[in-house]
C-alpha positions in Angstrom: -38.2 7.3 -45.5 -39.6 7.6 -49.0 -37.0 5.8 -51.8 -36.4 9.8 -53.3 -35.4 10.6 -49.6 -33.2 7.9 -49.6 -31.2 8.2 -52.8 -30.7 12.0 -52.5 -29.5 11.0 -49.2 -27.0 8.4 -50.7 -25.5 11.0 -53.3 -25.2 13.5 -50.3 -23.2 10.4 -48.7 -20.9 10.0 -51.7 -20.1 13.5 -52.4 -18.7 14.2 -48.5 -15.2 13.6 -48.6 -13.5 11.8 -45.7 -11.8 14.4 -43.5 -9.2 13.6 -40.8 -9.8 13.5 -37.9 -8.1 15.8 -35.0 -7.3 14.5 -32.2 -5.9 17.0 -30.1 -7.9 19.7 -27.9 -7.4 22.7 -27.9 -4.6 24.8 -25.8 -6.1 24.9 -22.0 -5.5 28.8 -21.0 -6.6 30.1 -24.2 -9.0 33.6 -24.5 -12.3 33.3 -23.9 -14.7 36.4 -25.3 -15.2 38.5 -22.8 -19.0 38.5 -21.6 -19.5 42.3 -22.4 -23.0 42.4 -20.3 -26.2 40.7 -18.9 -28.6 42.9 -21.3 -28.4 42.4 -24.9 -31.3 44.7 -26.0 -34.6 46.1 -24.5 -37.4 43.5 -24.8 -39.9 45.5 -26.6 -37.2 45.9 -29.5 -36.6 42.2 -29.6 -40.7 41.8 -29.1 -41.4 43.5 -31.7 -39.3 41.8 -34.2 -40.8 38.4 -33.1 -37.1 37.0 -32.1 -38.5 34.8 -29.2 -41.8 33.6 -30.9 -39.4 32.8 -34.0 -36.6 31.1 -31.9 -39.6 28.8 -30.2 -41.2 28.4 -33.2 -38.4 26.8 -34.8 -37.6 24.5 -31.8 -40.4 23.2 -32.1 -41.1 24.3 -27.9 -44.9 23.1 -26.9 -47.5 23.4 -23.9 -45.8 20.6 -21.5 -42.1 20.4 -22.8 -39.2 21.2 -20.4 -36.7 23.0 -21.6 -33.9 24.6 -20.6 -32.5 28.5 -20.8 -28.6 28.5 -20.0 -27.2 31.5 -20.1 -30.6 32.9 -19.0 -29.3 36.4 -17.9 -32.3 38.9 -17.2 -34.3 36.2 -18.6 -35.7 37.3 -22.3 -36.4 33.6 -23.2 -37.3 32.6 -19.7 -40.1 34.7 -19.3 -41.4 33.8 -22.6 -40.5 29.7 -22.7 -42.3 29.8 -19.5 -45.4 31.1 -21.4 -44.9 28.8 -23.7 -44.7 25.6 -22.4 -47.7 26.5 -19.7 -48.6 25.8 -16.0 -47.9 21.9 -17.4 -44.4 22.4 -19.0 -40.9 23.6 -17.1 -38.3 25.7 -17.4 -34.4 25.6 -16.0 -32.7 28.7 -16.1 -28.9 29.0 -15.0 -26.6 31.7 -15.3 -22.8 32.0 -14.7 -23.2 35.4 -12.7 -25.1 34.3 -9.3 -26.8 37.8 -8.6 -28.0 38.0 -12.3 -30.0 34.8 -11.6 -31.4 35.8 -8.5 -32.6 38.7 -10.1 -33.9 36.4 -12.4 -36.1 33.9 -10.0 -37.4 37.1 -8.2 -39.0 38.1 -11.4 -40.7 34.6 -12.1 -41.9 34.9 -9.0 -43.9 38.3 -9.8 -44.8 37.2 -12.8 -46.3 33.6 -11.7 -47.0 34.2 -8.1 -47.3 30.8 -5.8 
C-alpha cells in the first residue's frame, strides 16, 4: 500500500464516527416482497444494453472461475457466466421454484450438449 493510500485511509478512519451496535434481529414473521415473477425482461433487451457483459465485467468473472447464480430463474446470467468462465470454469445455479430450475438445466443442456 503506497504511504498516500495509507494516510487517506487513516483520515477516512478518523472521520467514521462510532455507531452502536444493534443487537437484536429482526421480528421473525415479518413481510417478505413478494416474488412478482421468474422473467424480468426479454434477453435481447437486456443484451443489447450490455447488463451481463457489465455485471461480469465488474466482478471481475474469468475463463476457469466458479461462480455461482442464486436466484438463477430462466437463467439470464447462467447462460452467459457459463460462456464466460469456459469449458474450464463452473457454474451453480439454484432457484427457490423447483420447476423454474429444471427448466433451467434442460436448457444448459441444449445449449452445451454432453
Amino acid at each position: 500500500m503506497s504511504t498516500r493510500l495509507a494516510v487517506l485511509a487513516a483520515f477516512a478512519l478518523l472521520g467514521c464516527k462510532q455507531q452502536e451496535a444493534k443487537s437484536e434481529f429482526p421480528p421473525a414473521g415479518r413481510a417478505v416482497a413478494p416474488i412478482v415473477g421468474d422473467s424480468f425482461s426479454t434477453e435481447d433487451a437486456r443484451d443489447r444494453v450490455g447488463e451481463a457483459e457489465a455485471v461480469i465485467a465488474f466482478a471481475g468473472i474469468a475463463p476457469g472461475m466458479s461462480v455461482a447464480d442464486i436466484g438463477a430463474g430462466e437463467g439470464y446470467y447462467t447462460v452467459r457466466l457459463s460462456r464466460a468462465v469456459g469449458m474450464r470454469g463452473r457454474v451453480l445455479a439454484e432457484d427457490i421454484f423447483p420447476e423454474v430450475r429444471d427448466r433451467l438445466a434442460l436448457r444448459e443442456l441444449q445449449l452445451f450438449p454432453a
